[in-house]
VMD Tcl script that draws the C-alpha trace (Angstrom):
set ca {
  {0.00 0.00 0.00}
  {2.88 2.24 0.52}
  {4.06 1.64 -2.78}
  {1.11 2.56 -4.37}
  {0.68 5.76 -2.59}
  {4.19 5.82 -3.12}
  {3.36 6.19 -6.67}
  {0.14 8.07 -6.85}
  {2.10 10.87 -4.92}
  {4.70 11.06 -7.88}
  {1.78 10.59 -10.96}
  {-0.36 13.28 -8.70}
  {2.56 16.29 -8.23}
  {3.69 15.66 -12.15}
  {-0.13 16.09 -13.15}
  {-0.42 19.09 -11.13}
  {3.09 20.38 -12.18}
  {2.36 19.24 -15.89}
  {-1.63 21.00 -15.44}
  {0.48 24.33 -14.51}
  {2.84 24.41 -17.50}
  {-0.41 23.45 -19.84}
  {-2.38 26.09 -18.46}
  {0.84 29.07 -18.61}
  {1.68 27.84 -21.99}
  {-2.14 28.53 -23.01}
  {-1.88 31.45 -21.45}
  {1.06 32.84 -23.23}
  {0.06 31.69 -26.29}
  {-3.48 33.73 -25.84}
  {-1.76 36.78 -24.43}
  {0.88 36.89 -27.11}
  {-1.40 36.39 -30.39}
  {-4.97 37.64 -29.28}
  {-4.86 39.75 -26.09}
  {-2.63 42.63 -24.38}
  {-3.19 44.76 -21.26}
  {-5.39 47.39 -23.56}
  {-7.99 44.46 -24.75}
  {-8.19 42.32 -22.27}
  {-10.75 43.27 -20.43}
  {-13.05 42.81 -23.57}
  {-12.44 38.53 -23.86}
  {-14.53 36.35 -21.73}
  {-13.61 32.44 -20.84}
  {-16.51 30.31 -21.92}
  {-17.40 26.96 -21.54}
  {-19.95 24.73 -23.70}
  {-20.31 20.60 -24.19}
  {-21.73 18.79 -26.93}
  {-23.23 15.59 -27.49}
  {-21.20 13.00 -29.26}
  {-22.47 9.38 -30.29}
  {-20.18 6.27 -28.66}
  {-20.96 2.45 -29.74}
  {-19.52 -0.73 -28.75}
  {-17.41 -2.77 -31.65}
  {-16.56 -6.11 -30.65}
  {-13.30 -7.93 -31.86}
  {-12.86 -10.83 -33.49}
  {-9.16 -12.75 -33.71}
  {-6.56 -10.38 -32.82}
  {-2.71 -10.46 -34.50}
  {-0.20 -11.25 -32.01}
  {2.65 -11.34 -33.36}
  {2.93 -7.96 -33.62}
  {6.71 -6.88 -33.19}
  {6.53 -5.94 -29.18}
  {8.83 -8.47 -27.88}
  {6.37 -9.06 -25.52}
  {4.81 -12.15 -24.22}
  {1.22 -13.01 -21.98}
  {0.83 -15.79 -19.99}
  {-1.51 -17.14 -17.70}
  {-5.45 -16.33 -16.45}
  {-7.08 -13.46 -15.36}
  {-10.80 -13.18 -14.13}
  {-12.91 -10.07 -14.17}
  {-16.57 -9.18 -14.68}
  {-16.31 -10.01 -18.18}
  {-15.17 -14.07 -16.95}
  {-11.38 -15.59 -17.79}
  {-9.44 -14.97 -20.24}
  {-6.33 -17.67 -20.80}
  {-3.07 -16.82 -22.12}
  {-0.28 -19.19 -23.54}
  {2.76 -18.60 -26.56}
  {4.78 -20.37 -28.34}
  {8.27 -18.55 -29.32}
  {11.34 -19.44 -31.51}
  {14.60 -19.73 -30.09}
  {17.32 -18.23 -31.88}
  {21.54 -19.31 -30.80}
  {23.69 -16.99 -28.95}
  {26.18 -18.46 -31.69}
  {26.34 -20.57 -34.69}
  {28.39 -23.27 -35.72}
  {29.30 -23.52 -32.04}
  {32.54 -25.06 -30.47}
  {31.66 -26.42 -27.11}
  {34.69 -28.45 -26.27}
  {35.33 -31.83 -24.82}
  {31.69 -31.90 -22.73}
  {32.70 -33.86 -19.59}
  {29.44 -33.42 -17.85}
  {26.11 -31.07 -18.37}
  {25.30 -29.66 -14.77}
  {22.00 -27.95 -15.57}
  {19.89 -26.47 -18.04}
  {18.29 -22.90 -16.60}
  {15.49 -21.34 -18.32}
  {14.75 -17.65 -17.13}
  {11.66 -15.51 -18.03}
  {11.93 -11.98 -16.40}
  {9.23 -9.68 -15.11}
  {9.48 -6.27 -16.05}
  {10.45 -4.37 -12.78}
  {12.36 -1.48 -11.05}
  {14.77 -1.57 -7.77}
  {13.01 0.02 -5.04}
  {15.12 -0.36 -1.91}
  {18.82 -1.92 -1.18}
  {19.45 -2.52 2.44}
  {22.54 -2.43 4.73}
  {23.54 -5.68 3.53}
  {23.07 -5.05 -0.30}
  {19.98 -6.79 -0.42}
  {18.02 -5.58 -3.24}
  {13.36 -5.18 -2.87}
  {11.98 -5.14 -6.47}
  {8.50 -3.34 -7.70}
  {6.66 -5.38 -10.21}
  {5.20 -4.14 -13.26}
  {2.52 -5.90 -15.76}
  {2.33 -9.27 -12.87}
  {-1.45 -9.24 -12.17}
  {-2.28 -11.75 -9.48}
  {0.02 -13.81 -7.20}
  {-1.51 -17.24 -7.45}
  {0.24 -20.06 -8.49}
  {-0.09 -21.99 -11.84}
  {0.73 -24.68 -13.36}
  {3.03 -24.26 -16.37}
  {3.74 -27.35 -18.82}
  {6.46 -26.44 -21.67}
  {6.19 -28.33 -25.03}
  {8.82 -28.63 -28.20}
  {6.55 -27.22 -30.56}
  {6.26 -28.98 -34.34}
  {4.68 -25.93 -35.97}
  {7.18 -23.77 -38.64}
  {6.32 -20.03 -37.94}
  {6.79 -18.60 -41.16}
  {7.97 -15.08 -41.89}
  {5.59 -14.11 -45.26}
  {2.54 -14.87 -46.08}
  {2.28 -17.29 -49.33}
  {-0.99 -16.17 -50.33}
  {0.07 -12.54 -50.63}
  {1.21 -11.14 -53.96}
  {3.59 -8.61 -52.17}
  {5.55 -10.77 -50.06}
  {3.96 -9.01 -46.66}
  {4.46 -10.73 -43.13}
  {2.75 -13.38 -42.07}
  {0.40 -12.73 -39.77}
  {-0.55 -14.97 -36.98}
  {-3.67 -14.71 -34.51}
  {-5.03 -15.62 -31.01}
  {-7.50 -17.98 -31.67}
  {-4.38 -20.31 -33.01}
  {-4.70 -19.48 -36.91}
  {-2.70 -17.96 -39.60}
  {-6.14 -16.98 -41.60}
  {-9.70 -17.73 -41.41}
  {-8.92 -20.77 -43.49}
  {-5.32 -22.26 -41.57}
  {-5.71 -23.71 -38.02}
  {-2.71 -24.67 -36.01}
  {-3.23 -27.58 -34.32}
  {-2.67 -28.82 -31.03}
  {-1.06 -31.74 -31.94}
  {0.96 -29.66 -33.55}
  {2.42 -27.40 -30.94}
  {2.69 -30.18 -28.28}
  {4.91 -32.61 -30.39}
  {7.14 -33.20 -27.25}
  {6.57 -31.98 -23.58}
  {9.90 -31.14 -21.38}
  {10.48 -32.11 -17.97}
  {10.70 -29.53 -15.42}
  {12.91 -30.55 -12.67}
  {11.01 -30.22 -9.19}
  {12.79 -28.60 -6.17}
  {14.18 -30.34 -4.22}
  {13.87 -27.82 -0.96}
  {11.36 -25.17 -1.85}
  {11.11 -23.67 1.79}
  {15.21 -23.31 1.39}
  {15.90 -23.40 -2.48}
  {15.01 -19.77 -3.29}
  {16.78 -20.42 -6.85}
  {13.25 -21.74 -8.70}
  {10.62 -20.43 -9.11}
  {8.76 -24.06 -8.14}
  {7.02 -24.78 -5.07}
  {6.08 -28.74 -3.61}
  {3.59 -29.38 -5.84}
  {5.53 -28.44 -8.97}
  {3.23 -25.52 -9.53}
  {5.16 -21.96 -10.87}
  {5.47 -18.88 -7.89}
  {4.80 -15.72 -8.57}
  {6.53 -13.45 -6.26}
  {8.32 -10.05 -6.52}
  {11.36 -11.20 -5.20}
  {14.80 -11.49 -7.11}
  {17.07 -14.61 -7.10}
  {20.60 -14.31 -5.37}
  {22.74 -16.57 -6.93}
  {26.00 -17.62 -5.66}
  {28.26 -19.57 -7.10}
  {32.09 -21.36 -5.40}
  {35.39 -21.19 -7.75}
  {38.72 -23.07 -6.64}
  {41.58 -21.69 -7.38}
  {44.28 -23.50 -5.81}
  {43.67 -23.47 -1.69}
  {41.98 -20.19 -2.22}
  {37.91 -20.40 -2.41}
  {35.86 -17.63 -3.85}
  {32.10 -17.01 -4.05}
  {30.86 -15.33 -6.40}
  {27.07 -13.73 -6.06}
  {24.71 -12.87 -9.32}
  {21.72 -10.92 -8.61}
  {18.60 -11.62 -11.03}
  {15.40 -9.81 -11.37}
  {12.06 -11.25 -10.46}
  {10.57 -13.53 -12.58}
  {9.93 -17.61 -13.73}
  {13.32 -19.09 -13.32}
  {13.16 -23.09 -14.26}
  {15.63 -26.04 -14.11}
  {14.98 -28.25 -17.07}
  {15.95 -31.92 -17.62}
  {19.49 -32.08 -19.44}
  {19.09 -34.75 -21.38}
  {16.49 -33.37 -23.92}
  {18.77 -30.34 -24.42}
  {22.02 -32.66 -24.60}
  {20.70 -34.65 -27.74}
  {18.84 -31.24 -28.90}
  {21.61 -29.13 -29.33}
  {24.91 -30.44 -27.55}
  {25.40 -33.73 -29.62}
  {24.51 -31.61 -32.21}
  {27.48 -30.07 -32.49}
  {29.38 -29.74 -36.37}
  {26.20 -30.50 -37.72}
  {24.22 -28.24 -40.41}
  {21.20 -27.29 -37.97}
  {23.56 -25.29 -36.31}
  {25.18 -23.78 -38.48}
  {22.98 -20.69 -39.37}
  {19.84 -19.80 -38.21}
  {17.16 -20.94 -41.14}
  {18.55 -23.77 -40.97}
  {18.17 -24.02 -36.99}
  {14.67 -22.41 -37.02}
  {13.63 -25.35 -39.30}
  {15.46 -28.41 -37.08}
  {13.82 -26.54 -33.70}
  {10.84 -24.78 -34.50}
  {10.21 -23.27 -30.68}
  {9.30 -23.79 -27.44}
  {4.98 -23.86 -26.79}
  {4.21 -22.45 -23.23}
  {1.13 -23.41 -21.52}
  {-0.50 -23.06 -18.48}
  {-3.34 -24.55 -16.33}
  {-4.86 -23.29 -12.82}
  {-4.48 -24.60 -9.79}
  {-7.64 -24.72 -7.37}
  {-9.07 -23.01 -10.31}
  {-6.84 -19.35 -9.43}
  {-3.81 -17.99 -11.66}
  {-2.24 -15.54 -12.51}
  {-1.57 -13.18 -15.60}
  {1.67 -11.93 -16.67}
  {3.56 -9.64 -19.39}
  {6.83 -11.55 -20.21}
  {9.55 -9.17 -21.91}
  {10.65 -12.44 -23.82}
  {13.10 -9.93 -26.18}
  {15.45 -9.36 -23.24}
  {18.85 -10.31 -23.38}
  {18.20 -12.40 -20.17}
  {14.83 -13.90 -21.21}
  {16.85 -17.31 -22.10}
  {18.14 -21.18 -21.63}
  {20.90 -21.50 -20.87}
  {22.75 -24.62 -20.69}
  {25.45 -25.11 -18.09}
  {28.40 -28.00 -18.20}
  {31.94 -28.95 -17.65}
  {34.10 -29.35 -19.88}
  {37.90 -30.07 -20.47}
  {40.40 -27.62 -20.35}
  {42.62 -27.07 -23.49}
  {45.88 -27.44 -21.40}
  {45.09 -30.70 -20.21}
  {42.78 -32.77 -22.51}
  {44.14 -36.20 -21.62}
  {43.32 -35.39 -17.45}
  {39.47 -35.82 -17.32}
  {39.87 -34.42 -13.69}
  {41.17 -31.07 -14.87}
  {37.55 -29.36 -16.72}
  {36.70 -25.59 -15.98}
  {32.88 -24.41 -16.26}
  {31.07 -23.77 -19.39}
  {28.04 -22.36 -20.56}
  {25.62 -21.48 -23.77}
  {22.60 -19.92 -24.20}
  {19.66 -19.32 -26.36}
  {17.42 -16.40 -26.57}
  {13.89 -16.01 -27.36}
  {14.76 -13.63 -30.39}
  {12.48 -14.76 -32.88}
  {8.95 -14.79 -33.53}
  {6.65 -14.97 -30.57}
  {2.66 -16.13 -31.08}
  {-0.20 -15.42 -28.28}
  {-3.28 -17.66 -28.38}
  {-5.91 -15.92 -25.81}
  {-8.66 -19.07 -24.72}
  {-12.02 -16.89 -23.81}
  {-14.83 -17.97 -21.36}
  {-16.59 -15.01 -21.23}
  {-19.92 -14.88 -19.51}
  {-21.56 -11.75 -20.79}
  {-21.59 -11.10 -24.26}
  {-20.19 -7.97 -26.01}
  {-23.26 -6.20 -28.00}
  {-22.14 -4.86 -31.65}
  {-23.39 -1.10 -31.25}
  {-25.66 1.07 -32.83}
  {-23.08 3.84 -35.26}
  {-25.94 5.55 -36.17}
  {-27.72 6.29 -32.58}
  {-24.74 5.12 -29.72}
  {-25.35 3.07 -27.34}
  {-26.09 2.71 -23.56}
  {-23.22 1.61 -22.58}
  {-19.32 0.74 -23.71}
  {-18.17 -2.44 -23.02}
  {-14.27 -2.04 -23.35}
  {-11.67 -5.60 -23.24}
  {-8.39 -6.04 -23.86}
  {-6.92 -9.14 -25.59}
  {-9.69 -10.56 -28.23}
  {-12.09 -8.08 -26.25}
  {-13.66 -4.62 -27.56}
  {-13.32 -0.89 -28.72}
  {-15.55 1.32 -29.00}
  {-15.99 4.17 -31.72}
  {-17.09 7.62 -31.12}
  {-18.71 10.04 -33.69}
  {-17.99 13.97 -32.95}
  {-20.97 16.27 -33.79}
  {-23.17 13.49 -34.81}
  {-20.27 12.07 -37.45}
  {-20.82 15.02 -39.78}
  {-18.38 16.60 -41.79}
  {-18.15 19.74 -44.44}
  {-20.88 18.58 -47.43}
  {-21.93 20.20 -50.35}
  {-25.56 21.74 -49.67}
  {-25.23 24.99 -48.70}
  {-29.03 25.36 -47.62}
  {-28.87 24.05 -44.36}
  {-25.81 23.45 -41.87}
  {-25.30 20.15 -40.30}
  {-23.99 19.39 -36.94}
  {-20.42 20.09 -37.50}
  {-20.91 23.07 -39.93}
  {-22.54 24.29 -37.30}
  {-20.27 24.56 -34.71}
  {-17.03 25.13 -36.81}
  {-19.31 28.28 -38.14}
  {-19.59 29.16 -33.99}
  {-16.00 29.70 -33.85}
  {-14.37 30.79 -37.65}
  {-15.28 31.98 -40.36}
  {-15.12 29.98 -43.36}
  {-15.00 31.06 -46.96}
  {-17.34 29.36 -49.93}
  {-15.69 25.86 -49.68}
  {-15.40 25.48 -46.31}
  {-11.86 26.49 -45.81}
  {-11.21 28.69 -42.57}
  {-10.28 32.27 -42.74}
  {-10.18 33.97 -39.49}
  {-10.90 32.38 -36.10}
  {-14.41 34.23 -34.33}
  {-13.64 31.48 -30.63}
  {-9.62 30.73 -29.92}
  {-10.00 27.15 -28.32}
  {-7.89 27.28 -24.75}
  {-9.16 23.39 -24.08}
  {-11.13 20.27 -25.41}
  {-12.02 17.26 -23.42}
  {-13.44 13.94 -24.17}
  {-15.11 12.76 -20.44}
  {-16.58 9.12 -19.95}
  {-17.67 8.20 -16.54}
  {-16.83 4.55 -15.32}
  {-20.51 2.21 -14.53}
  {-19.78 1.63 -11.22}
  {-22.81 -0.62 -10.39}
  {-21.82 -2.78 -13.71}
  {-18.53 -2.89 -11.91}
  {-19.41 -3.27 -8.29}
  {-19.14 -6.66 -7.79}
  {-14.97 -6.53 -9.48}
  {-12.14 -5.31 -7.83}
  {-11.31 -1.65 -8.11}
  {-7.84 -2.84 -8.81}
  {-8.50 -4.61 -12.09}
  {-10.00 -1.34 -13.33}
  {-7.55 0.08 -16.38}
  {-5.85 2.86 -15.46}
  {-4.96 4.18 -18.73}
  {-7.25 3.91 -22.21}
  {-6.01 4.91 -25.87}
  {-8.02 7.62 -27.92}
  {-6.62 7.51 -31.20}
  {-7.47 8.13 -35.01}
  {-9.24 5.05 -36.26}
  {-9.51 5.94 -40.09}
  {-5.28 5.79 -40.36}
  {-5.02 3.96 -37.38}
  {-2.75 6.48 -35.49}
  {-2.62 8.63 -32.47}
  {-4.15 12.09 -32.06}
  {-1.94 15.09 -32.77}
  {-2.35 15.82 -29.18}
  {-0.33 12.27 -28.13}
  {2.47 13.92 -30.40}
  {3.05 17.33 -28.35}
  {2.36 15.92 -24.55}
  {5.30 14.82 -22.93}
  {6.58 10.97 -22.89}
  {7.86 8.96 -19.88}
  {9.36 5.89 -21.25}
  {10.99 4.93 -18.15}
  {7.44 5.32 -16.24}
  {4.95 4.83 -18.59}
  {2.03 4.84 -16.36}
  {2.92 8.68 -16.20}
  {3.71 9.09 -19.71}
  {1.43 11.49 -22.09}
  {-0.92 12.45 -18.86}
  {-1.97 15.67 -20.24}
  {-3.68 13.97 -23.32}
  {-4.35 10.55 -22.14}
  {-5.94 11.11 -18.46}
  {-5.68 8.31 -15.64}
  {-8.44 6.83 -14.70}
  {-9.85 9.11 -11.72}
  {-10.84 7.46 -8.38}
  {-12.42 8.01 -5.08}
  {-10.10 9.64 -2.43}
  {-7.72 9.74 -5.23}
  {-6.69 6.16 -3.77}
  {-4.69 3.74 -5.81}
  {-7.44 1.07 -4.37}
  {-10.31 3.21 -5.29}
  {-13.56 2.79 -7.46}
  {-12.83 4.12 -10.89}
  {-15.07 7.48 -11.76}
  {-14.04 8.74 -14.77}
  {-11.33 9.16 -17.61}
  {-10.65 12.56 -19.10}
  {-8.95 13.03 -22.50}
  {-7.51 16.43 -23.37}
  {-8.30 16.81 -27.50}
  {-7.37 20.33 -28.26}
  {-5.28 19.72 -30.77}
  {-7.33 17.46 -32.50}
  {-10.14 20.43 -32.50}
  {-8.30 22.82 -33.76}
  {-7.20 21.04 -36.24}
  {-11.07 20.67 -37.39}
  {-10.99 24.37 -37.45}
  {-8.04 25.97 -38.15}
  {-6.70 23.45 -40.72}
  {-9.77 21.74 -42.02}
  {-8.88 18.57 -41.24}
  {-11.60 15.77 -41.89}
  {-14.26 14.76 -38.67}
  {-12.72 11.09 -38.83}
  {-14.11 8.74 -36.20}
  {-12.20 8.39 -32.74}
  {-11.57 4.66 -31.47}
  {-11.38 4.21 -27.19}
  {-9.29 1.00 -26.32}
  {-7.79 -0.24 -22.83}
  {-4.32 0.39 -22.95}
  {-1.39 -1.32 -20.99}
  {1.19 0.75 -22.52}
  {0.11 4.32 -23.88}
  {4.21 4.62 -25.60}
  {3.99 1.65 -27.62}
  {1.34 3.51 -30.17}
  {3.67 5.33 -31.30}
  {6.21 3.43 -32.13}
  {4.27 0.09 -33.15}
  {1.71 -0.36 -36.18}
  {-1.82 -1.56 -34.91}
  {-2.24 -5.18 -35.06}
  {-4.96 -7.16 -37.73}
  {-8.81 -8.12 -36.87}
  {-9.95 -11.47 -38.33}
  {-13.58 -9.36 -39.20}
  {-15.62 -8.49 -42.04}
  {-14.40 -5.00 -41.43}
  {-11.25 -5.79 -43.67}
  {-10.00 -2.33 -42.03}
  {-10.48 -2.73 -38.33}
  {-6.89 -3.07 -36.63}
  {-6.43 -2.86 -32.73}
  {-3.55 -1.10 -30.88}
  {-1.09 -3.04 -29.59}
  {-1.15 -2.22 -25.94}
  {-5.03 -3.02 -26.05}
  {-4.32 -6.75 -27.11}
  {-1.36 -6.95 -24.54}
  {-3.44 -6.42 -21.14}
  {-6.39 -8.25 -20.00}
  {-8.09 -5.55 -18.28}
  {-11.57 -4.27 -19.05}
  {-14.14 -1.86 -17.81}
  {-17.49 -0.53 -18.87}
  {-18.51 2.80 -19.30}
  {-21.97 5.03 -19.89}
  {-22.42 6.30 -23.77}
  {-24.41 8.90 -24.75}
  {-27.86 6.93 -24.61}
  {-27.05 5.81 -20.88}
  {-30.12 6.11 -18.28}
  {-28.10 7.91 -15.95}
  {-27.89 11.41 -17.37}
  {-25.31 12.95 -14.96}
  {-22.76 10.19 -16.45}
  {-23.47 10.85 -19.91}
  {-20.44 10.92 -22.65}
  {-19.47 14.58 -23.39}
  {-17.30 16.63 -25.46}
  {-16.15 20.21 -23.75}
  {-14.47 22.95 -25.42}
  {-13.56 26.06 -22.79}
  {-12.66 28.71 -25.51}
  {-12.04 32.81 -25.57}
  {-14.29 35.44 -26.88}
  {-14.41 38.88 -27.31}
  {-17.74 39.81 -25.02}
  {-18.55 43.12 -27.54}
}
mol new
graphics top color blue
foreach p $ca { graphics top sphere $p radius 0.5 }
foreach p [lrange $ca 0 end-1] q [lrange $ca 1 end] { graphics top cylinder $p $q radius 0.2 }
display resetview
């Protein structure tokens, strides 16, 4: 709990800081191009909100493998039921055509899957206390790991243009290409058990053979000889699944393997071992739900043996320590296994709906239409919604274009209140804290993402100006959601001052607001051959509901403000 107020006390004095350097560089801006001490006096600060329409859009399939480096795995429950996540994930060498000496004996075989986290205390002793990010539970699961059969391919065979292959979460490569189970479980690997899991901190394996979760690091030591002198050397890993697997598989796999053509470039190894497949079941029906940076340098397998040394080949009691690993650098595949027990209405575009149902995953979006969807037409009899208000606050000449401005726009805010009795019966904790507003016509952010200010080391603080946190009661980490409020103003003034087209907005649950834009949004198995889905939607779990614009409850209705300058003569 200290952590998270920890935290909310650092997100809470950047908003405020970040709110004061919004609201001075409005300020300045206003002074310096509209007003001055002489005229000031004759501008008034206004306020008005507008009705927009908001529907639901379900998604089919979702494309995951999208380029992240990132990996889900494991179960997650919430008022929309469980959601089950397991990948499969090449394995690329740390070298090829490998020398590894005159093996003696293979000690172990270590495979290590870190969490992402952040060092948030060292003690006296050195001692370090980790914070975890993107772990969502703490129960224990059961975790079977299977050679997988199945060739991920890099193109696509039916395309004409030699584009990427795309692969999907319901375990397909197109509506018409299944992968099989059969296929992905060709061989299971043993997991060692350990031996002394109230002692042995090193795996992550308790009695029952069932994976920890736990935001503790591994201390590693490890004793070298030299001579009568002893020294022990200590390794400090970051939290995560650490594993010892049976030797033997990876002896004949890739040891005795050694000279040989599948090892001597990658194709060629790609082809001979065509991944790992990483599944997981629960345990008293509980589990947990993780994001696995499987592109990290120390996401690996490592192997671990003895071997002679080059000075004395013909002693077999002179060997020195050896080691090589393999990485998890090539293509990684999500399947997502839904039992959902409410179903996600396709909404009404033309009226809105009631209420947005928002998943991450294979979940939903939702769309939302500003000033009823309406853009600049051709009659010039009657003005439609948006003609209507762009003619409140320019003036435009014959074809629509804008001339001068009549209303300078100081802010614009989308504001969606959370259904808290839809929600009342999940934990406030498993409420989003961050959701995406984006273009959905080319896919892209808003120009307003583009000018707030990243965090990529924090990204839970990153682009808080545009992107609002979800608000809560008492302002408490633990708190019911309320509502989420996204700053636009860019985006509206580009509708006036540039003419830019009234394109449709998508609203998606978002786990990591940076990763839009730097990462293309992922394909929808759908009829809607152009539906995509950000990434960051498909990588968390999360989901909430919120009131549209036709909701019962008329104080939480959807609504667009503008707060905008006028001269009051």
């Amino acid at each position: 709990m200290k952590k998270n107020k920890f935290a909310l006390n650092i997100f809470t004095v950047t908003l405020i800081i970040s709110s004061f350097i919004a609201c001075d560089s409005d300020f300045n801006n206003l002074d310096s191009d509209v007003l001055n001490s002489d005229v000031a006096t004759n501008f008034d600060i206004l306020n008005d909100t507008y009705d927009i329409i908001t529907y639901n859009n379900p998604l089919g399939p979702v494309q995951t493998n999208n380029g992240t480096g990132l990996s889900t795995l494991g179960i997650y429950d919430d008022v929309y039921g469980r959601v089950k996540s397991d990948f499969v994930a090449q394995l690329t060498l740390s070298n090829y055509d490998p020398d590894f000496g005159d093996i003696v004996e293979v000690d172990s075989v270590v495979l290590n899957l870190p969490f992402f986290s952040a060092i948030s205390d060292i003690d006296e002793e050195g001692n370090l206390s980790y914070i975890t990010d993107s772990v969502f539970g703490n129960s224990p699961m059961k975790l079977r790991i299977f050679e997988s059969n199945y060739f991920i391919r890099d193109f696509d065979p039916n395309s004409e243009f030699g584009d990427s292959q795309a692969y999907f979460s319901n375990k397909s490569a197109s509506t018409s290409e299944m992968i099989s189970d059969a296929s992905l479980e060709a061989q299971e690997l043993t997991i060692l058990p350990n031996p002394n899991p109230s002692v042995d901190k090193h795996i992550t394996l308790d009695a029952d053979g069932n994976i920890t979760i736990s935001d503790n690091g591994f201390i590693l030591t490890q004793t070298e000889t030299e001579g009568e002198n002893q020294n022990t050397v200590v390794t400090r890993q970051i939290p995560g699944i650490r594993l010892k697997l049976d030797p033997t598989f990876w002896q004949n796999k890739i040891l005795d393997q050694e000279g040989s053509a599948v090892l001597s470039n990658e194709n060629s190894f790609l082809e001979y071992f065509r991944g790992l497949y990483f599944k997981v079941e629960p345990v008293e029906d509980q589990g947990s739900y993780l994001i696995l940076s499987t592109s990290a340098t120390s996401a690996s397998i490592t192997i671990y043996y003895k071997r002679l040394t080059d000075s004395a080949l013909d002693d077999a009691d002179t060997t020195e320590p050896a080691s090589f690993a393999m990485r998890f650098a090539g293509d990684r595949i999500n399947f997502f296994e839904n039992n959902f027990n409410l179903n996600i209405p396709s909404g009404d575009p033309a009226t809105g709906d009631s209420r947005l149902y928002l998943k991450g995953g294979e979940g939903a979006i939702a769309k939302l239409k500003l000033f009823n969807g309406n853009d600049t037409d051709d009659d010039d009899d009657t003005m439609n919604a948006f003609e209507s208000w762009k003619n409140d606050f320019v003036e435009t000449d014959a074809n629509g274009n804008f001339v001068k401005i009549k209303r300078l726009v100081n802010e614009a805010n989308l504001v969606f209140y959370v259904d808290d009795d839809f929600l009342s019966q999940q934990d406030p904790e498993k409420e989003p804290n961050r959701l995406y507003v984006y273009n959905i016509d080319n896919k892209r952010p808003l120009e307003d993402y583009f000018v707030d200010a990243a965090n990529n080391s924090l990204p839970s603080l990153s682009r808080v100006n545009h992107l609002g946190a979800l608000q809560r009661v008492d302002d408490e980490a633990t708190g019911d959601g309320i509502k989420y409020k996204f700053r636009i103003t860019e985006h509206i003034n580009n509708l006036l001052l540039r003419d830019s087209t009234n394109i449709e907005l998508g609203l998606a649950v978002s786990l990591n607001v940076n990763l839009e834009g730097q990462i293309a949004q992922a394909q929808v198995q759908s009829n809607d051959d152009s539906l995509r889905s950000p990434v960051s939607s498909i990588l968390t779990p999360r989901g909430t509901v919120l009131h549209g614009n036709n909701t019962e409850d008329e104080t939480k209705k959807v609504y667009l403000e503008i707060y905008y300058t006028e001269p009051n003569d």
